[in-house]
C-alpha positions in Angstrom: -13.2 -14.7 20.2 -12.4 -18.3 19.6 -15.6 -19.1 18.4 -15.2 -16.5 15.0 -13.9 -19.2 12.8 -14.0 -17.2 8.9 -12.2 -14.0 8.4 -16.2 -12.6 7.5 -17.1 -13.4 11.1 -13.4 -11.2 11.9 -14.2 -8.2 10.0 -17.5 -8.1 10.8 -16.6 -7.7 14.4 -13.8 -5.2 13.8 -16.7 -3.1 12.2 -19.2 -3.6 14.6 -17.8 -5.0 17.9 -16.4 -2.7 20.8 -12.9 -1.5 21.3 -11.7 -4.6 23.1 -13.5 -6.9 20.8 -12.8 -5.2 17.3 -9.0 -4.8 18.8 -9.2 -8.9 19.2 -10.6 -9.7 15.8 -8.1 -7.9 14.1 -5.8 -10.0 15.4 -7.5 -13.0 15.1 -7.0 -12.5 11.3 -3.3 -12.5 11.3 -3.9 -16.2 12.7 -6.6 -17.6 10.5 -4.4 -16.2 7.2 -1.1 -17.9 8.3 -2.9 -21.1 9.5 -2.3 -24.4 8.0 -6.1 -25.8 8.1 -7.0 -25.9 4.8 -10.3 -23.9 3.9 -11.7 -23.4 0.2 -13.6 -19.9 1.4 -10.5 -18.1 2.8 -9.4 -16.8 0.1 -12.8 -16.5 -2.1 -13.1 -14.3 1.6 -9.8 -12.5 1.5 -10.2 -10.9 -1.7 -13.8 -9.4 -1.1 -12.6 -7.8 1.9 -9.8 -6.5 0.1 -11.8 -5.0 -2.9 -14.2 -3.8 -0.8 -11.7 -2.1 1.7 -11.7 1.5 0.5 -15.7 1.5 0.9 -15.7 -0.3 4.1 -13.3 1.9 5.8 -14.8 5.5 4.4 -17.8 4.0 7.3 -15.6 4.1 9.9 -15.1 7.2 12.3 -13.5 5.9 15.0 -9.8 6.0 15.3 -9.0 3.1 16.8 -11.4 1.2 15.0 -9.7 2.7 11.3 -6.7 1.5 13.0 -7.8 -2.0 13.9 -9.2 -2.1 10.3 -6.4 -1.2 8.2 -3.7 -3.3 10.0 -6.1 -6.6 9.1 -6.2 -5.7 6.0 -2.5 -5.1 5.4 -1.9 -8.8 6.9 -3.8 -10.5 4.0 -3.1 -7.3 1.7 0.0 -9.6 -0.4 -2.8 -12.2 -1.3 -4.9 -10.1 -3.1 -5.8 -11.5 -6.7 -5.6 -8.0 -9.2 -2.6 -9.3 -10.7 -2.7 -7.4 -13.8 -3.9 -4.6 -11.9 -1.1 -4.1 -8.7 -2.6 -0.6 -8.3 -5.9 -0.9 -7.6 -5.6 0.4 -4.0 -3.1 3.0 -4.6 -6.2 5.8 -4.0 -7.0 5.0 -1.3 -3.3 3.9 0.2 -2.2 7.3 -0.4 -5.0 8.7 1.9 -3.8 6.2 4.4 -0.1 7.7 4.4 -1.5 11.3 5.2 -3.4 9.9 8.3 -2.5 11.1 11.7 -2.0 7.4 13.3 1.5 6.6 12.3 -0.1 2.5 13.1 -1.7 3.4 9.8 0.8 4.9 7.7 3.1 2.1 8.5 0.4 -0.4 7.5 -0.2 1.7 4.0 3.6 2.2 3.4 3.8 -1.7 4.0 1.3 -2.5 1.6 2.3 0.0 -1.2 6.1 -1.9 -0.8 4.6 -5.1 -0.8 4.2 -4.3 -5.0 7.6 -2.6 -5.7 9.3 -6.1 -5.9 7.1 -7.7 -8.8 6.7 -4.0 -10.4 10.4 -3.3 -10.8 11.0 -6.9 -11.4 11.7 -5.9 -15.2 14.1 -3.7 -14.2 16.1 -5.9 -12.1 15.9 -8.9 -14.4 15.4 -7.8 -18.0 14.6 -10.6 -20.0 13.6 -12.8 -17.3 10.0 -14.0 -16.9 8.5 -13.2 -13.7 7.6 -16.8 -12.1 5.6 -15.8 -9.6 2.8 -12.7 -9.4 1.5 -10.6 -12.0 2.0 -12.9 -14.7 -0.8 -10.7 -16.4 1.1 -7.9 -16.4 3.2 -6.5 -19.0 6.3 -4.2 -18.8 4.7 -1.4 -19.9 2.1 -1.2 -17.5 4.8 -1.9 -14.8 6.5 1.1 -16.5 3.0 3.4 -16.4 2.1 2.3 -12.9 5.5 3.1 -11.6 5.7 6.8 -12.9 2.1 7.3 -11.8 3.8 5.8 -8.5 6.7 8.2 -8.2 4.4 11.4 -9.8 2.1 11.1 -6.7 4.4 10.4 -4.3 6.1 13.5 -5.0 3.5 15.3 -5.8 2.0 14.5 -1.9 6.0 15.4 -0.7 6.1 19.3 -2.1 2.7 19.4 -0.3 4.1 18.0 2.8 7.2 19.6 2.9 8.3 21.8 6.0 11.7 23.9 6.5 12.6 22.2 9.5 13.2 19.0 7.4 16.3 20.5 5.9 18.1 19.8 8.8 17.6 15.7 8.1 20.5 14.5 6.2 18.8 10.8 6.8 15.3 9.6 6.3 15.3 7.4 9.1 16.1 10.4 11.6 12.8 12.0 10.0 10.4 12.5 12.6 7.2 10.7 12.1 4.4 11.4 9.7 3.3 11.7 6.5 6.3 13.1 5.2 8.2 10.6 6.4 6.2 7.8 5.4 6.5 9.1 1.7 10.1 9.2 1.6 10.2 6.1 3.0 8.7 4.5 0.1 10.4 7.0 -2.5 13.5 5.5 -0.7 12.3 2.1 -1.5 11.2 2.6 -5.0 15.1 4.2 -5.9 16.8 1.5 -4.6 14.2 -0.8 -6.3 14.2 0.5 -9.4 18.1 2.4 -9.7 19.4 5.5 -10.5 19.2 5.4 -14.3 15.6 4.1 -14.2 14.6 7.4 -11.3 16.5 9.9 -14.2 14.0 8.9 -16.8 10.8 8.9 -14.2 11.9 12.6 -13.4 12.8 13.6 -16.8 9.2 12.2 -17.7 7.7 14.0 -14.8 9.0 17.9 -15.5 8.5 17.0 -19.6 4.9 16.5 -18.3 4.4 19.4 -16.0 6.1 21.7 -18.8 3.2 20.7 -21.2 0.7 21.1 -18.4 0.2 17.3 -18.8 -1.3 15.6 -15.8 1.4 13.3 -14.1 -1.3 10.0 -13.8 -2.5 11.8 -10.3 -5.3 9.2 -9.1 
């Protein structure tokens, strides 16, 4: 394990290596993105294994080896470079939140929060020029990606919905799973964003399934 110096040489043994192995490598990553040592390829690296994620992953069968996968990933997932583009692995996040391995869900839910902050940051500070990510990126795409947001993510809740979660008054005392994991960043997303702003996202949302308008499903 010591010897796997790049964050390649990582992946490619959470991919290829045994359970022991692959389990080891994924955790090597968490080190070799929060070192100091300065290298010019790690983040050329980091985001070709994040673009590449959703096709690397649909290769992988194993459980534990999906699970390995996606936690590396969401360790280097805030350094990703589509900064006019926050959304590009909403797809295949939202599979990840339906998957069985709650290691996984927690990883996708993670990531998926990890852009609420500069997405609602027009909300929160009208006016103000965001100083830090997604420069690129204009209010009204903030706006779009954030209904499309809140239209899946309730779309995926009414098909994960169960009668025996009528009896949770909190989120927190959900039990585990998808459901859970949804709310969780719907939660999120409210507080983000306030009430006034989640009116007009679910005003837009019945407006569109009264006209039999798609609601920006991905």
């Amino acid at each position: 394990m010591n010897s796997m110096k790049s964050l390649t040489e990582c992946f490619q043994t959470i991919l290829t290596g045994n359970q022991q192995a692959s389990r080891a490598a994924a955790r090597q990553v968490r080190k070799l993105v929060y070192s100091s040592a300065t290298d010019r390829t790690k983040y050329e690296d980091i985001k070709k294994l994040i673009n590449s994620a959703p096709t690397e992953y649909a290769k992988i069968f194993e459980d534990w080896r999906q699970e390995n996968f996606v936690m590396a990933i969401s360790v280097m997932y805030f350094l990703h470079d589509k900064e006019n583009q926050p959304d590009f692995l909403f797809p295949w996040l939202f599979d990840l939140l339906q998957h069985e391995n709650g290691y996984i869900r927690h990883a996708a839910v993670r990531m998926i929060e990890n852009e609420l902050g500069p997405l609602t940051y027009h909300i929160r500070f009208p006016g103000e020029k965001q100083a830090f990510r997604h420069e690129e990126l204009s209010s009204e795409m903030a706006d779009k990606i954030l209904y499309g947001l809140y239209a899946n993510l309730s779309g995926l809740l009414n098909d994960l919905w169960k009668p025996v979660y009528k009896r949770y008054k909190y989120i927190r005392s959900l039990p585990s799973g998808p459901y859970k994991s949804v709310q969780m960043i719907l939660g999120e997303l409210s507080e983000d964003c306030g009430d006034e702003y989640v009116k007009l996202l679910e005003k837009t949302l019945d407006m569109n399934a009264e006209i039999n308008k798609s609601p920006y499903l991905w």
